[in-house]
C-alpha positions in Angstrom: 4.5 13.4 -4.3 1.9 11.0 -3.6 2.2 8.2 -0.8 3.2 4.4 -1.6 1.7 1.1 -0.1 3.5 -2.1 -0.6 3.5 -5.5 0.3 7.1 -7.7 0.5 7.1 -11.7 0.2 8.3 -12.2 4.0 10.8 -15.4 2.7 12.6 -13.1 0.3 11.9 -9.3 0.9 13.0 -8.7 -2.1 10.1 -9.6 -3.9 7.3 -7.3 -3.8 3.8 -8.7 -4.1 1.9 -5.7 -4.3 2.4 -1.8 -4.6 -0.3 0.5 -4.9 1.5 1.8 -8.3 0.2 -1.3 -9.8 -3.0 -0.6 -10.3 -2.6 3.5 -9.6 -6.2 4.7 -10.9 -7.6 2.5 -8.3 -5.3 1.9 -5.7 -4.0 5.5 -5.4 -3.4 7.4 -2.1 -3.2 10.8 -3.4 -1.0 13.7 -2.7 -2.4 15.0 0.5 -2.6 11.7 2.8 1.2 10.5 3.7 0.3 10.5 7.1 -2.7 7.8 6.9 -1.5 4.3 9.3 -2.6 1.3 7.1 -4.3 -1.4 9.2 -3.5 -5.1 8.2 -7.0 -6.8 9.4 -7.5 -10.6 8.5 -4.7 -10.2 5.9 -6.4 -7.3 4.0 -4.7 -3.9 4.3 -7.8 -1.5 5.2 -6.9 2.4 5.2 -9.6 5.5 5.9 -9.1 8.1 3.3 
């Protein structure tokens, strides 16, 4: 099962801004990394595959 990344409107956490199944082919983690920490850096989410 491949790992998610998301991103919540902090006013209403209900609305999601961004998931990385939005745009899989690009923004896809893969099967084998659920353990990679994102890093939020100068409001950019940066992760080392």
């Amino acid at each position: 099962m491949p790992a998610n990344c998301g991103a919540s409107d902090a006013n209403n956490l209900a609305t999601e801004l961004y998931s990385t199944t939005d745009a899989e082919s690009r923004d896809s983690f893969g099967n084998g990394n659920k353990f990679v920490v994102p890093t939020i850096a100068k409001g950019k989410v940066c992760s080392a595959l």
